[in-house]
N, C-alpha and C positions, 0 to 999 in steps of 0.2 A: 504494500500500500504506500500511496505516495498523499503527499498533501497539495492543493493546487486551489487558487482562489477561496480559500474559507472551507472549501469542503475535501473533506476525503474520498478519492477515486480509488477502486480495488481492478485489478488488472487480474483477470481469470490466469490459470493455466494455462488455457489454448493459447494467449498473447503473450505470456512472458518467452515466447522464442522469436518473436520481433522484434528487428532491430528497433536499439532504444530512439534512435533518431526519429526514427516513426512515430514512437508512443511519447515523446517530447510535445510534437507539434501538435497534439488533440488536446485544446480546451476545453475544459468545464466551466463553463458560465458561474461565479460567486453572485447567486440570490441574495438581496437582502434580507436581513429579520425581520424589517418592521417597517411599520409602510413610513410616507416622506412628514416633517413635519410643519405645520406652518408657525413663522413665528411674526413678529410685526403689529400683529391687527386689532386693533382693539374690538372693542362690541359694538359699539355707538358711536355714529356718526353724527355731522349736519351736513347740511346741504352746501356742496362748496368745497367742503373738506377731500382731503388728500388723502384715500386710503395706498396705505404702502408697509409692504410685508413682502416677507421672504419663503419660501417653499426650499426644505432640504431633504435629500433621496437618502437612505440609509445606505453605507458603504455596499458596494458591490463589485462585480467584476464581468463583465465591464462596465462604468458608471451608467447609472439610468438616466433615461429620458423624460423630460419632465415637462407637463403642461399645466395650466392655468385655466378653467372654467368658471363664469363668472355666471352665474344662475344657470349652470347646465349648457350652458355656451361657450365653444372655445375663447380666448380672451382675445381679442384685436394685438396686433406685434407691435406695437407703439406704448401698450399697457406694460409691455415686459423691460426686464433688466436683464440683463445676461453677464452672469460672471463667470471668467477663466481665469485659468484653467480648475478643470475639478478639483475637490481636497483628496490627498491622496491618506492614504492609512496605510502606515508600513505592515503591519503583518497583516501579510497575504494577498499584497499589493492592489489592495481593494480601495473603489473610490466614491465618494459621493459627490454631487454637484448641488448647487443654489440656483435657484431661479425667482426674480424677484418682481412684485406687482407692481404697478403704480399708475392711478387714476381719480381723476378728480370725481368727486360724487355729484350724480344730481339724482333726476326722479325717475329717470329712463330705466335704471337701475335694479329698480326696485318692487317688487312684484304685489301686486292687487292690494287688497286695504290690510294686509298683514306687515309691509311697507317693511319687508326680510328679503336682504339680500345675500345670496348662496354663494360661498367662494372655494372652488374646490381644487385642491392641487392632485395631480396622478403621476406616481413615477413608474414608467415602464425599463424592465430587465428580462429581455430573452423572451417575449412570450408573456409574462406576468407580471401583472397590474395590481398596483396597490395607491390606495388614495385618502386624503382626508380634507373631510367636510366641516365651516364652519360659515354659522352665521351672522351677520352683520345689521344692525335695525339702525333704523332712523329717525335720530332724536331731535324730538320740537321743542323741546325747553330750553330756554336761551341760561345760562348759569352766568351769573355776575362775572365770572375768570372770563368765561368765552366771549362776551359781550365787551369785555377790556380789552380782550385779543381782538377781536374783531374792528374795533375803533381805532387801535393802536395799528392794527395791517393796513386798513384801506384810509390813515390818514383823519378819522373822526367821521368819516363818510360810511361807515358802514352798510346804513338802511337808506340810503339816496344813490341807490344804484338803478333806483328807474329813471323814465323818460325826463330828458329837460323838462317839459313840460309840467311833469306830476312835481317836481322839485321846486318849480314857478310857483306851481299855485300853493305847495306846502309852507313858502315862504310869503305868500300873500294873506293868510290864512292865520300865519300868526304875527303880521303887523297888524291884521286887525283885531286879534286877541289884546294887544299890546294896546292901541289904542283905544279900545274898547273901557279897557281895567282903568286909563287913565282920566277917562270921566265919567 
């Protein structure tokens, strides 16, 4: 018996009068143990927000293949990150790869009034698929932190990201508030 990618190969009888040169060059594919996992994500979103996370395949041989599904949807190639080369793992020259998400939320996103969105990574090795699922919801509560963030990103502009228009009349709206109180 020999050792080769993680797992042990047994070479019958009948083979061990083959030249070893021959029985060199026959890989066995090193399966992972455990499916890939996602790291990065939180739970909750808002609308605007950046979700961005990582997807890692568990060491194998040869590294697995790894995709992104965004509600049971391959993800768009613009949502991906791609980092090289794989990690390598000295014993038993076994590797795993990253692959990582990144896209901005809106509503498109987001499925019927349950308002859960599904992120699922799958690493394929040889034949066999192993995957993990997580969900994502979207949160309408604005929280005093996010509301400082949100002021302090867009400049104090936060909620006047509609039409000139609707900002006119928001600012006519309250000179007459102003004037109003003053007699």
């Amino acid at each position: 018996m020999s050792v080769f990618g993680g797992y042990r190969k047994y070479f019958p009888p009948s083979c061990r009068n083959v030249k070893p040169g021959l029985i060199s060059s026959f890989v066995f594919p090193g399966l992972p143990k455990n499916g890939p996992i996602i790291e990065g994500i939180k739970e909750t979103y808002f609308l605007g927000d950046y979700i961005t996370g990582n997807c890692t395949s568990s060491p194998s041989n040869p590294a697995a293949q790894i995709q992104w599904f965004i509600n049971d949807k391959k993800a768009e190639d613009w949502f991906l990150e791609y980092y090289n080369p794989p990690k390598k793992k000295e014993n038993f020259n076994l590797e795993s790869r990253v692959l990582g998400l990144r896209f901005q939320v809106d509503l498109s996103h987001y499925q019927g009034r349950s308002q859960i969105l599904s992120l699922t990574c799958q690493s394929s090795v040889a034949g066999s698929t192993k995957t993990q699922r997580i969900n994502v919801y979207l949160s309408r509560m604005m929280t005093n932190q996010k509301f400082a963030q949100e002021q302090f990103n867009s400049g104090g502009a936060a909620y006047f990201k509609q039409s000139r228009k609707e900002a006119i009349l928001l600012l006519l709206v309250l000179a007459a508030i102003i004037l109003f109180h003053r007699v």
